[in-house]
C-alpha positions, -999 to 999 in steps of 0.1 A, spaced: -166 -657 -543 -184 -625 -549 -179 -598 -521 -211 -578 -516 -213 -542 -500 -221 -544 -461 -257 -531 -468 -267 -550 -494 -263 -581 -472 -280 -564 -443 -313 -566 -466 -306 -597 -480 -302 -611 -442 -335 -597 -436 -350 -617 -460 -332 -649 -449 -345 -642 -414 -381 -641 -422 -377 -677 -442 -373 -662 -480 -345 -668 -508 -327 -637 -523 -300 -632 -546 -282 -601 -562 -294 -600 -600 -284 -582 -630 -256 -560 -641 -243 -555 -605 -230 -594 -608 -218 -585 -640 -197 -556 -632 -187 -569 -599 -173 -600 -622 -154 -575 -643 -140 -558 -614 -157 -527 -622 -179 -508 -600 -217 -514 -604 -237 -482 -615 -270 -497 -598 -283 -526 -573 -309 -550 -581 -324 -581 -557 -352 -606 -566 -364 -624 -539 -395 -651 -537 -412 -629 -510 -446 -623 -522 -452 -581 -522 -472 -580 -492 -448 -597 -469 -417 -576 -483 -434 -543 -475 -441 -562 -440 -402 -567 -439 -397 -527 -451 -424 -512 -444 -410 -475 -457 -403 -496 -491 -416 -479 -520 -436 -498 -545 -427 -494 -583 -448 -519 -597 -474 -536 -583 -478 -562 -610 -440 -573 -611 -441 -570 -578 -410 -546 -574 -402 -521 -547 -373 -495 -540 -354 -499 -506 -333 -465 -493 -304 -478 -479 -294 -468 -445 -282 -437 -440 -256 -441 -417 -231 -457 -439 -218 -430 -457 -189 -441 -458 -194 -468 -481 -189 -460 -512 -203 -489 -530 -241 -475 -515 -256 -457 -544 -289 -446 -519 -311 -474 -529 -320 -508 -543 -340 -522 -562 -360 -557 -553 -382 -575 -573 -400 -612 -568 -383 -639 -591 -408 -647 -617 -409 -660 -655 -425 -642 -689 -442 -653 -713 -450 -628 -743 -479 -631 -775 -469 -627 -810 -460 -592 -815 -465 -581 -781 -432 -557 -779 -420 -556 -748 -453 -562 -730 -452 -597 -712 -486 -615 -717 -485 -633 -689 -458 -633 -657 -456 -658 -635 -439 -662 -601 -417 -688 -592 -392 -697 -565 -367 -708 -589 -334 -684 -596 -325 -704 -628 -361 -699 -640 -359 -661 -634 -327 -656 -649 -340 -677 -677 -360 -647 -691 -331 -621 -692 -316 -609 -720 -281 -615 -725 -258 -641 -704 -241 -616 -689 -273 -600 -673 -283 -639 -666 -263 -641 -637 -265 -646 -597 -249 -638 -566 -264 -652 -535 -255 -636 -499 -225 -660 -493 -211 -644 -525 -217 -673 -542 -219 -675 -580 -253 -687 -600 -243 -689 -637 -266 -712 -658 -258 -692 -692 -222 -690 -691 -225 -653 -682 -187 -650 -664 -168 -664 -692 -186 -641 -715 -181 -611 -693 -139 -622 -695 -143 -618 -731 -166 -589 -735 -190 -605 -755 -227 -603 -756 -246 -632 -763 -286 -634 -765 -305 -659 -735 -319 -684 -760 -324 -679 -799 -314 -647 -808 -342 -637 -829 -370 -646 -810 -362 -628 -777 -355 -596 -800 -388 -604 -816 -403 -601 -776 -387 -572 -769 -370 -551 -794 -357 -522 -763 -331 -553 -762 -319 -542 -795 -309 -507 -782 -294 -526 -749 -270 -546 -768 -256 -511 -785 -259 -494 -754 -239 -519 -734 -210 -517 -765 -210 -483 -755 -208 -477 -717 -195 -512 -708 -175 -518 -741 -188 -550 -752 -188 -566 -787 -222 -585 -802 -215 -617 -807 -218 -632 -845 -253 -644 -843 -265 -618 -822 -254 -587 -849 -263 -612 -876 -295 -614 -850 -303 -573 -846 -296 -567 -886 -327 -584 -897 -347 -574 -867 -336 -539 -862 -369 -524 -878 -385 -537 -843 -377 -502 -831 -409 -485 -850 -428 -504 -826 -408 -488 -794 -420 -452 -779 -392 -424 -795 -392 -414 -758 -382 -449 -749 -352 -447 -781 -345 -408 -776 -336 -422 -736 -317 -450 -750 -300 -433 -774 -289 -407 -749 -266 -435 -731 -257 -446 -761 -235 -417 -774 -229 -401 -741 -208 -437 -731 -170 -438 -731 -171 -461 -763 -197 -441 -783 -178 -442 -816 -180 -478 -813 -211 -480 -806 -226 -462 -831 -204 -478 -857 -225 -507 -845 -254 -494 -850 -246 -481 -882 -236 -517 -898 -263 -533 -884 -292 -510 -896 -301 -497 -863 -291 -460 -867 -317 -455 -893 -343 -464 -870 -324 -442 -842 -324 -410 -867 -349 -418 -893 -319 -414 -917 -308 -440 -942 -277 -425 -955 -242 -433 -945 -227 -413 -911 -193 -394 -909 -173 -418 -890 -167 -408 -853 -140 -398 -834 -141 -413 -799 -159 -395 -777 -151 -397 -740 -163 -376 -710 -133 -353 -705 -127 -339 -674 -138 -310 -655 -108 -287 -665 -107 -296 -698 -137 -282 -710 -136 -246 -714 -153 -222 -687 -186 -245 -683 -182 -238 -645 -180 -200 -645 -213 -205 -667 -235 -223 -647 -244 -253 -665 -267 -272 -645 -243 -305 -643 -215 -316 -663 -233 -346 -673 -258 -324 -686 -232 -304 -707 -214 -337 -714 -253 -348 -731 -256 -314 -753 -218 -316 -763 -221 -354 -773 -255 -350 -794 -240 -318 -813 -212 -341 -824 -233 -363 -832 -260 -344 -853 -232 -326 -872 -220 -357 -894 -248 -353 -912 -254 -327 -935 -277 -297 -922 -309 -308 -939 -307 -344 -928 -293 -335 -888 -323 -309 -880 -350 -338 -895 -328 -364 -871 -336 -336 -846 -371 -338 -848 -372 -377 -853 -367 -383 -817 -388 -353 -801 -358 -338 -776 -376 -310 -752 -375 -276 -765 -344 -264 -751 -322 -296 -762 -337 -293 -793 -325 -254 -798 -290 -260 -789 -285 -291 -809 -304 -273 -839 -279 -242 -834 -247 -260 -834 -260 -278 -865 -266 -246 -885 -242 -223 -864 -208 -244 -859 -194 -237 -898 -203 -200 -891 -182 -202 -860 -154 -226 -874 -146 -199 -900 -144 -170 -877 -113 -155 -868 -120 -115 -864 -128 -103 -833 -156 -84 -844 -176 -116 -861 -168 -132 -831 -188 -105 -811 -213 -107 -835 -221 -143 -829 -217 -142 -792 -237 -117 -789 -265 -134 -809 -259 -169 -794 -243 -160 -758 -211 -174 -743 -225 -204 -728 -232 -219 -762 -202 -198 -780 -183 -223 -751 -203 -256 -762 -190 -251 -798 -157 -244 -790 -156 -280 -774 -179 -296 -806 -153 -278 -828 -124 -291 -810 -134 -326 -810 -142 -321 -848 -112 -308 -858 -89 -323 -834 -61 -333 -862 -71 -302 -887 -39 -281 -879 -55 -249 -900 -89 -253 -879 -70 -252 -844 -50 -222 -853 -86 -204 -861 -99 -214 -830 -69 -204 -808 -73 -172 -823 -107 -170 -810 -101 -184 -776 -77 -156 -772 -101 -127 -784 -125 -144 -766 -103 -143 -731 -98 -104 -739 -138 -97 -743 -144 -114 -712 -113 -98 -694 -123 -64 -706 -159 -66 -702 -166 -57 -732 -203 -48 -745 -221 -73 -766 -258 -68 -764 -288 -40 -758 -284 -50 -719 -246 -38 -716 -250 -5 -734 -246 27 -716 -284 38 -726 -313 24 -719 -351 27 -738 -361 52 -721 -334 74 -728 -340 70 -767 -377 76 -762 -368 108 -747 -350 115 -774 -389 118 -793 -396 82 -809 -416 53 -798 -424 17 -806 -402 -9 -826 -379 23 -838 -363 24 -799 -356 -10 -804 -342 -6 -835 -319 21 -826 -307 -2 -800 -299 -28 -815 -276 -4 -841 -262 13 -810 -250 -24 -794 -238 -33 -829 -214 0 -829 -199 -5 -794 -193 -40 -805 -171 -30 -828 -158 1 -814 -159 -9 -770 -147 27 -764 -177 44 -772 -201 26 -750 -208 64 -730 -240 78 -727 -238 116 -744 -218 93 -773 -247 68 -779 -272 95 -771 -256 115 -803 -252 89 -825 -291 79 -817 -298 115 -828 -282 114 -859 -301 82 -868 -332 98 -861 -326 127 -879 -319 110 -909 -343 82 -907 -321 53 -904 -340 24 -892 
Protein backbone atom coordinates (compact mmCIF):
# COMPACT_ATOMS: atom_id res chain seq x y z
CA UNK A 1 0.00 0.00 0.00
CA UNK A 2 0.99 3.34 -1.30
CA UNK A 3 0.68 6.32 1.24
CA UNK A 4 -0.50 9.39 -0.49
CA UNK A 5 0.03 13.10 0.77
CA UNK A 6 -3.06 14.41 2.88
CA UNK A 7 -4.05 16.80 0.01
CA UNK A 8 -3.77 14.76 -2.73
CA UNK A 9 -6.49 12.57 -1.17
CA UNK A 10 -8.56 15.56 -0.21
CA UNK A 11 -9.05 16.09 -4.19
CA UNK A 12 -9.26 12.73 -4.95
CA UNK A 13 -12.24 12.47 -2.20
CA UNK A 14 -13.82 15.17 -3.96
CA UNK A 15 -14.07 13.29 -6.93
CA UNK A 16 -15.31 10.11 -5.17
CA UNK A 17 -18.02 12.29 -3.63
CA UNK A 18 -19.49 13.59 -6.71
CA UNK A 19 -19.74 9.71 -8.22
CA UNK A 20 -16.27 9.70 -10.35
CA UNK A 21 -13.07 7.30 -10.43
CA UNK A 22 -9.56 8.81 -9.82
CA UNK A 23 -6.24 7.52 -9.47
CA UNK A 24 -2.64 8.95 -9.02
CA UNK A 25 -0.78 8.40 -12.45
CA UNK A 26 2.63 8.72 -13.70
CA UNK A 27 6.02 9.15 -12.22
CA UNK A 28 4.67 10.13 -8.78
CA UNK A 29 3.72 6.15 -8.42
CA UNK A 30 6.93 5.48 -9.68
CA UNK A 31 9.05 7.43 -7.34
CA UNK A 32 6.78 6.83 -4.50
CA UNK A 33 7.54 2.96 -5.36
CA UNK A 34 11.29 3.77 -5.25
CA UNK A 35 11.01 5.47 -2.05
CA UNK A 36 12.05 8.62 -3.48
CA UNK A 37 10.25 11.77 -3.32
CA UNK A 38 8.08 12.71 -6.41
CA UNK A 39 9.22 15.96 -8.26
CA UNK A 40 5.52 16.49 -9.62
CA UNK A 41 1.67 15.17 -9.06
CA UNK A 42 -0.45 13.98 -11.72
CA UNK A 43 -4.44 12.54 -11.46
CA UNK A 44 -6.65 11.23 -14.33
CA UNK A 45 -10.01 11.01 -13.50
CA UNK A 46 -13.24 9.88 -15.85
CA UNK A 47 -14.94 13.30 -14.93
CA UNK A 48 -15.73 14.83 -18.14
CA UNK A 49 -14.03 18.75 -18.19
CA UNK A 50 -17.10 20.46 -17.50
CA UNK A 51 -18.06 18.71 -14.34
CA UNK A 52 -14.40 18.87 -12.96
CA UNK A 53 -14.31 22.63 -13.18
CA UNK A 54 -17.92 22.32 -11.44
CA UNK A 55 -15.96 20.34 -8.73
CA UNK A 56 -12.96 23.20 -8.76
CA UNK A 57 -14.24 25.88 -10.08
CA UNK A 58 -10.81 28.17 -9.59
CA UNK A 59 -9.15 25.03 -11.65
CA UNK A 60 -7.16 26.22 -14.49
CA UNK A 61 -7.60 24.63 -17.75
CA UNK A 62 -4.36 23.51 -19.77
CA UNK A 63 -5.88 21.80 -22.49
CA UNK A 64 -9.16 21.71 -23.51
CA UNK A 65 -8.88 18.84 -25.95
CA UNK A 66 -7.11 16.37 -23.42
CA UNK A 67 -9.27 17.60 -21.13
CA UNK A 68 -6.52 18.56 -18.42
CA UNK A 69 -6.60 21.15 -15.73
CA UNK A 70 -4.14 22.43 -12.94
CA UNK A 71 -5.53 22.32 -9.19
CA UNK A 72 -3.50 24.81 -6.55
CA UNK A 73 -3.42 22.95 -3.56
CA UNK A 74 -4.56 24.38 -0.41
CA UNK A 75 -2.70 26.80 1.14
CA UNK A 76 -2.93 25.98 4.52
CA UNK A 77 -0.79 23.03 4.58
CA UNK A 78 2.41 24.33 4.60
CA UNK A 79 3.58 22.16 6.48
CA UNK A 80 3.55 19.36 4.22
CA UNK A 81 6.28 18.91 2.49
CA UNK A 82 5.20 16.46 -0.01
CA UNK A 83 2.77 19.62 -1.57
CA UNK A 84 4.67 20.98 -4.50
CA UNK A 85 1.68 23.99 -5.00
CA UNK A 86 -0.38 22.12 -7.53
CA UNK A 87 -1.57 19.12 -9.46
CA UNK A 88 -2.19 18.20 -12.35
CA UNK A 89 -5.54 16.17 -13.52
CA UNK A 90 -6.36 14.92 -16.65
CA UNK A 91 -9.59 12.60 -17.90
CA UNK A 92 -8.39 8.93 -18.56
CA UNK A 93 -8.52 8.47 -22.23
CA UNK A 94 -6.67 6.22 -25.06
CA UNK A 95 -4.47 7.50 -28.41
CA UNK A 96 -4.42 6.50 -31.46
CA UNK A 97 -1.65 8.14 -33.74
CA UNK A 98 -1.40 8.08 -38.12
CA UNK A 99 1.69 7.09 -39.79
CA UNK A 100 4.23 9.54 -39.21
CA UNK A 101 2.30 11.71 -37.04
CA UNK A 102 5.18 12.51 -34.37
CA UNK A 103 3.88 12.98 -31.33
CA UNK A 104 0.51 14.31 -32.44
CA UNK A 105 -2.34 11.77 -31.54
CA UNK A 106 -4.85 11.50 -34.45
CA UNK A 107 -7.47 10.69 -32.59
CA UNK A 108 -8.02 10.56 -28.49
CA UNK A 109 -10.62 8.91 -27.06
CA UNK A 110 -12.04 8.89 -23.47
CA UNK A 111 -12.64 5.97 -21.60
CA UNK A 112 -13.40 4.98 -17.98
CA UNK A 113 -10.90 2.34 -17.98
CA UNK A 114 -7.47 2.87 -15.93
CA UNK A 115 -5.76 -0.12 -17.67
CA UNK A 116 -6.83 1.41 -20.99
CA UNK A 117 -5.28 4.82 -20.06
CA UNK A 118 -2.16 3.43 -18.79
CA UNK A 119 -2.09 1.32 -21.84
CA UNK A 120 -0.89 4.36 -24.00
CA UNK A 121 2.13 5.48 -21.66
CA UNK A 122 5.44 5.08 -22.44
CA UNK A 123 7.45 3.01 -20.37
CA UNK A 124 6.17 0.40 -17.53
CA UNK A 125 7.39 2.30 -15.02
CA UNK A 126 5.21 5.46 -15.99
CA UNK A 127 2.24 2.68 -16.67
CA UNK A 128 1.43 2.57 -13.18
CA UNK A 129 -1.61 3.41 -10.65
CA UNK A 130 -2.29 4.29 -7.27
CA UNK A 131 -5.89 4.66 -6.35
CA UNK A 132 -6.93 6.70 -3.01
CA UNK A 133 -6.82 3.55 -0.79
CA UNK A 134 -3.10 3.49 -1.72
CA UNK A 135 -3.79 0.65 -3.63
CA UNK A 136 -1.46 -0.45 -6.52
CA UNK A 137 -2.72 -0.79 -10.41
CA UNK A 138 0.19 -2.43 -12.32
CA UNK A 139 -0.80 -4.11 -15.63
CA UNK A 140 2.87 -3.66 -17.20
CA UNK A 141 4.94 -4.91 -14.48
CA UNK A 142 6.02 -1.33 -13.73
CA UNK A 143 7.13 -2.02 -9.72
CA UNK A 144 9.36 -4.86 -10.43
CA UNK A 145 11.00 -2.80 -13.15
CA UNK A 146 11.34 0.23 -10.97
CA UNK A 147 13.28 -2.46 -8.28
CA UNK A 148 15.62 -2.98 -10.95
CA UNK A 149 16.01 0.34 -12.62
CA UNK A 150 15.11 -0.71 -15.80
CA UNK A 151 13.20 0.97 -18.53
CA UNK A 152 11.16 -0.97 -20.62
CA UNK A 153 8.93 0.36 -23.70
CA UNK A 154 4.63 -0.16 -23.16
CA UNK A 155 4.24 -2.56 -26.17
CA UNK A 156 6.71 -2.96 -29.18
CA UNK A 157 9.47 -0.91 -28.74
CA UNK A 158 9.71 0.49 -32.12
CA UNK A 159 6.42 1.38 -32.92
CA UNK A 160 5.59 3.61 -29.92
CA UNK A 161 9.03 5.43 -30.65
CA UNK A 162 7.85 5.64 -34.23
CA UNK A 163 4.54 7.64 -32.51
CA UNK A 164 6.41 9.64 -30.54
CA UNK A 165 9.96 10.12 -30.86
CA UNK A 166 10.16 12.95 -27.50
CA UNK A 167 10.08 9.29 -25.90
CA UNK A 168 13.45 8.85 -27.17
CA UNK A 169 14.85 11.88 -25.25
CA UNK A 170 12.59 10.51 -22.12
CA UNK A 171 14.23 7.26 -21.88
CA UNK A 172 17.90 9.22 -21.67
CA UNK A 173 16.53 11.79 -19.63
CA UNK A 174 15.09 9.40 -17.03
CA UNK A 175 18.92 7.42 -17.07
CA UNK A 176 19.98 10.71 -16.07
CA UNK A 177 17.79 12.23 -13.23
CA UNK A 178 16.29 8.98 -11.98
CA UNK A 179 19.31 6.63 -12.97
CA UNK A 180 17.72 4.14 -14.97
CA UNK A 181 19.31 1.70 -17.57
CA UNK A 182 17.40 0.91 -21.22
CA UNK A 183 16.59 -2.26 -21.37
CA UNK A 184 18.16 -4.54 -24.37
CA UNK A 185 15.47 -4.11 -26.83
CA UNK A 186 14.69 -0.73 -25.97
CA UNK A 187 18.50 0.75 -26.77
CA UNK A 188 18.58 -1.83 -29.52
CA UNK A 189 15.02 0.01 -30.00
CA UNK A 190 16.21 4.05 -29.90
CA UNK A 191 19.57 3.09 -32.09
CA UNK A 192 17.65 2.48 -35.29
CA UNK A 193 15.06 5.07 -34.51
CA UNK A 194 17.07 7.84 -33.05
CA UNK A 195 16.91 9.93 -36.36
CA UNK A 196 13.11 10.51 -35.23
CA UNK A 197 14.45 13.59 -33.46
CA UNK A 198 14.69 15.76 -36.93
CA UNK A 199 11.08 15.60 -36.72
CA UNK A 200 10.89 17.16 -32.95
CA UNK A 201 10.99 21.13 -32.43
CA UNK A 202 14.99 21.99 -31.30
CA UNK A 203 13.02 23.95 -28.60
CA UNK A 204 11.36 20.74 -27.60
CA UNK A 205 15.24 18.76 -27.62
CA UNK A 206 17.19 22.04 -26.42
CA UNK A 207 14.40 21.63 -23.18
CA UNK A 208 15.06 17.97 -23.00
CA UNK A 209 18.45 18.15 -23.30
CA UNK A 210 18.71 20.65 -20.48
CA UNK A 211 17.50 17.86 -17.97
CA UNK A 212 19.51 15.63 -19.48
CA UNK A 213 22.98 16.94 -18.53
CA UNK A 214 21.89 19.05 -15.63
CA UNK A 215 20.71 15.34 -13.80
CA UNK A 216 22.86 13.72 -11.06
CA UNK A 217 23.70 10.80 -13.64
CA UNK A 218 24.53 12.99 -16.67
CA UNK A 219 27.77 11.19 -17.67
CA UNK A 220 25.74 8.21 -17.88
CA UNK A 221 23.37 9.51 -19.62
CA UNK A 222 25.02 10.93 -22.27
CA UNK A 223 27.24 7.89 -22.72
CA UNK A 224 23.79 6.62 -23.61
CA UNK A 225 23.15 8.74 -25.93
CA UNK A 226 26.33 8.66 -27.41
CA UNK A 227 26.22 4.62 -28.16
CA UNK A 228 22.97 4.72 -29.27
CA UNK A 229 23.26 7.58 -31.99
CA UNK A 230 21.10 10.01 -30.20
CA UNK A 231 23.76 12.72 -29.39
CA UNK A 232 24.27 13.45 -33.00
CA UNK A 233 20.86 14.35 -33.35
CA UNK A 234 21.17 16.34 -29.81
CA UNK A 235 24.37 18.38 -31.25
CA UNK A 236 24.20 17.92 -34.94
CA UNK A 237 27.76 16.33 -34.42
CA UNK A 238 28.71 12.99 -35.60
CA UNK A 239 32.12 12.65 -34.16
CA UNK A 240 33.02 10.88 -31.04
CA UNK A 241 32.63 12.88 -27.41
CA UNK A 242 35.36 13.25 -24.70
CA UNK A 243 34.13 10.98 -22.18
CA UNK A 244 32.48 12.65 -19.04
CA UNK A 245 33.36 12.98 -15.72
CA UNK A 246 30.15 12.72 -13.49
CA UNK A 247 28.56 15.69 -13.09
CA UNK A 248 26.52 16.29 -10.01
CA UNK A 249 24.90 19.42 -8.51
CA UNK A 250 27.41 20.38 -5.84
CA UNK A 251 26.38 22.26 -3.11
CA UNK A 252 25.88 25.78 -2.33
CA UNK A 253 29.40 26.24 -0.62
CA UNK A 254 31.19 24.47 -2.95
CA UNK A 255 30.97 26.53 -5.73
CA UNK A 256 32.99 29.55 -5.58
CA UNK A 257 31.39 33.04 -4.68
CA UNK A 258 28.12 32.52 -7.01
CA UNK A 259 26.16 34.04 -4.03
CA UNK A 260 28.19 37.29 -3.47
CA UNK A 261 27.47 37.55 -7.46
CA UNK A 262 24.06 37.46 -7.85
CA UNK A 263 23.26 34.70 -10.00
CA UNK A 264 19.63 34.53 -10.44
CA UNK A 265 19.37 30.77 -8.95
CA UNK A 266 21.71 28.05 -8.41
CA UNK A 267 19.81 25.91 -10.68
CA UNK A 268 20.40 28.43 -13.17
CA UNK A 269 24.17 28.55 -12.55
CA UNK A 270 24.14 24.77 -12.08
CA UNK A 271 22.47 24.88 -16.08
CA UNK A 272 25.38 27.31 -17.52
CA UNK A 273 28.06 25.29 -15.56
CA UNK A 274 26.81 21.85 -16.80
CA UNK A 275 26.40 22.93 -20.66
CA UNK A 276 30.07 24.58 -20.62
CA UNK A 277 31.25 21.11 -19.56
CA UNK A 278 29.49 19.78 -21.89
CA UNK A 279 30.22 21.95 -25.07
CA UNK A 280 34.04 21.78 -24.20
CA UNK A 281 34.61 17.98 -25.16
CA UNK A 282 34.41 18.98 -28.42
CA UNK A 283 36.82 20.81 -30.15
CA UNK A 284 36.17 24.67 -30.57
CA UNK A 285 34.92 24.56 -34.11
CA UNK A 286 32.55 21.66 -33.64
CA UNK A 287 31.11 23.02 -29.79
CA UNK A 288 30.16 26.74 -31.06
CA UNK A 289 28.19 24.82 -34.32
CA UNK A 290 26.63 22.44 -31.43
CA UNK A 291 25.90 25.92 -29.96
CA UNK A 292 23.89 27.06 -32.54
CA UNK A 293 22.22 23.60 -33.38
CA UNK A 294 19.84 23.93 -30.60
CA UNK A 295 19.10 27.85 -30.74
CA UNK A 296 19.90 28.66 -26.68
CA UNK A 297 18.64 32.44 -26.03
CA UNK A 298 21.22 34.98 -26.47
CA UNK A 299 22.65 35.17 -23.17
CA UNK A 300 23.10 31.27 -22.66
CA UNK A 301 24.40 31.18 -25.90
CA UNK A 302 27.32 33.91 -24.98
CA UNK A 303 28.41 32.32 -21.97
CA UNK A 304 28.57 28.86 -23.26
CA UNK A 305 30.27 30.24 -26.50
CA UNK A 306 32.95 32.10 -24.10
CA UNK A 307 33.88 29.29 -22.01
CA UNK A 308 34.32 27.34 -25.19
CA UNK A 309 36.79 29.78 -26.76
CA UNK A 310 37.94 31.36 -23.31
CA UNK A 311 38.53 28.34 -20.79
CA UNK A 312 42.26 27.27 -22.40
CA UNK A 313 43.11 31.05 -22.20
CA UNK A 314 42.17 30.91 -18.55
CA UNK A 315 43.47 27.35 -17.81
CA UNK A 316 47.00 28.60 -18.80
CA UNK A 317 46.98 31.64 -16.72
CA UNK A 318 48.90 31.96 -13.74
CA UNK A 319 50.19 35.87 -13.61
CA UNK A 320 48.25 38.10 -11.86
CA UNK A 321 48.32 40.57 -14.49
CA UNK A 322 46.72 38.12 -17.38
CA UNK A 323 44.38 37.28 -14.89
CA UNK A 324 43.25 40.97 -14.71
CA UNK A 325 43.35 41.18 -18.06
CA UNK A 326 40.78 38.50 -18.63
CA UNK A 327 38.63 39.50 -15.77
CA UNK A 328 38.49 42.59 -16.72
CA UNK A 329 37.27 41.67 -20.30
CA UNK A 330 34.98 38.76 -19.15
CA UNK A 331 33.93 39.94 -15.39
CA UNK A 332 34.11 37.95 -12.27
CA UNK A 333 30.86 36.35 -12.55
CA UNK A 334 32.02 34.32 -15.51
CA UNK A 335 35.86 34.43 -14.43
CA UNK A 336 33.85 32.32 -11.34
CA UNK A 337 31.81 29.94 -13.82
CA UNK A 338 35.18 28.76 -15.34
CA UNK A 339 36.88 28.31 -12.34
CA UNK A 340 34.15 25.59 -11.49
CA UNK A 341 34.18 24.25 -15.52
CA UNK A 342 37.95 24.06 -15.06
CA UNK A 343 37.85 22.32 -11.88
CA UNK A 344 35.54 19.66 -12.95
CA UNK A 345 37.80 19.33 -16.10
CA UNK A 346 40.88 18.94 -14.51
CA UNK A 347 39.85 17.38 -11.36
CA UNK A 348 42.82 14.62 -11.40
CA UNK A 349 45.42 16.99 -13.49
CA UNK A 350 47.70 17.79 -10.45
CA UNK A 351 49.71 20.55 -12.77
CA UNK A 352 46.26 22.22 -13.81
CA UNK A 353 45.08 22.55 -9.92
CA UNK A 354 48.24 24.03 -8.83
CA UNK A 355 47.61 26.81 -11.84
CA UNK A 356 44.31 27.39 -10.70
CA UNK A 357 45.08 27.67 -6.92
CA UNK A 358 47.44 30.21 -7.91
CA UNK A 359 44.66 32.12 -9.45
CA UNK A 360 42.18 31.68 -6.82
CA UNK A 361 44.53 33.26 -4.54
CA UNK A 362 45.41 36.37 -6.85
CA UNK A 363 42.06 36.32 -7.44
CA UNK A 364 41.03 36.63 -3.46
CA UNK A 365 43.71 39.54 -3.27
CA UNK A 366 42.01 41.64 -6.29
CA UNK A 367 38.79 41.35 -4.74
CA UNK A 368 40.25 41.98 -1.14
CA UNK A 369 42.11 44.97 -2.32
CA UNK A 370 39.68 46.33 -4.66
CA UNK A 371 41.72 46.59 -7.11
CA UNK A 372 40.84 48.46 -10.64
CA UNK A 373 40.05 46.43 -13.58
CA UNK A 374 38.01 48.40 -16.03
CA UNK A 375 37.23 52.22 -17.54
CA UNK A 376 34.46 52.32 -14.59
CA UNK A 377 36.92 51.90 -11.57
CA UNK A 378 39.55 54.40 -12.78
CA UNK A 379 40.11 57.61 -10.93
CA UNK A 380 39.19 59.75 -14.19
CA UNK A 381 36.34 59.95 -15.96
CA UNK A 382 35.61 61.13 -19.92
CA UNK A 383 35.09 64.24 -19.22
CA UNK A 384 38.15 64.80 -17.61
CA UNK A 385 40.21 63.60 -20.71
CA UNK A 386 38.03 65.78 -22.97
CA UNK A 387 39.10 68.65 -20.97
CA UNK A 388 42.31 67.68 -21.50
CA UNK A 389 41.48 68.98 -25.57
CA UNK A 390 40.30 65.67 -27.52
CA UNK A 391 37.04 64.25 -28.44
CA UNK A 392 35.40 61.18 -29.96
CA UNK A 393 36.74 57.52 -30.04
CA UNK A 394 40.35 59.00 -28.90
CA UNK A 395 38.69 59.58 -25.05
CA UNK A 396 37.80 56.20 -25.27
CA UNK A 397 40.82 55.09 -26.35
CA UNK A 398 42.89 56.80 -23.86
CA UNK A 399 40.71 55.05 -21.36
CA UNK A 400 40.95 52.03 -22.15
CA UNK A 401 45.13 52.44 -22.01
CA UNK A 402 44.75 54.26 -18.68
CA UNK A 403 42.52 51.04 -17.14
CA UNK A 404 45.13 48.74 -18.82
CA UNK A 405 48.08 50.64 -16.67
CA UNK A 406 46.40 50.61 -13.32
CA UNK A 407 45.75 46.99 -14.00
CA UNK A 408 49.01 46.39 -13.90
CA UNK A 409 50.40 48.93 -11.70
CA UNK A 410 46.91 49.39 -8.78
CA UNK A 411 48.97 52.17 -7.20
CA UNK A 412 48.60 54.65 -9.76
CA UNK A 413 44.89 54.63 -10.02
CA UNK A 414 45.02 58.82 -8.87
CA UNK A 415 43.61 61.44 -10.75
CA UNK A 416 46.74 64.10 -11.37
CA UNK A 417 48.70 60.50 -12.20
CA UNK A 418 46.18 59.31 -14.93
CA UNK A 419 45.59 62.89 -15.93
CA UNK A 420 49.57 63.07 -16.79
CA UNK A 421 49.98 60.00 -18.28
CA UNK A 422 46.78 60.93 -20.62
CA UNK A 423 48.79 64.06 -21.50
CA UNK A 424 51.76 62.43 -22.56
CA UNK A 425 49.66 60.10 -24.82
CA UNK A 426 48.25 63.00 -26.42
CA UNK A 427 51.15 64.67 -26.92
CA UNK A 428 52.73 62.03 -28.67
CA UNK A 429 49.84 60.66 -30.54
CA UNK A 430 49.47 57.35 -29.07
CA UNK A 431 46.18 55.98 -29.86
Amino acid sequence: MLKLPGYIEKIMAEFRKEGYACFVVGGAVRDMMAGEKPWDWDLATDAPLGNVLKIFPKATVISEELSVVRIRSAENEKNNEADLGYVDVARLRKEKYAPESFGIPSEIIFTDSIEADLGRRDFTVNAMACSIEGKLIDPYDGAEDVSKRVLKMVGEPLTRLEEDPVRILRAIRLVAERNYSLSGSLQKAIAEKADLLTYISKDRVRDEFVRIVTGENAAKAIEEAEDTGVLKWITGIDKPLKRLKPLQMLEPDHYLNITERKVATLKDYHILLSLCVFYRRYSEEDALKAVEYLNYSGKTAKVIKDAIMTGNRLSNTSDKFELKEYIAEYGLEFYDLMEDVLRLEEELDSKAAKMRRTRLEAAAEIQRKNEPLTVKDLAVKGDDITKLGTTGKTVGLVLEHLAKQVRRNPEINDREKLLKIAEEMMKWNLK
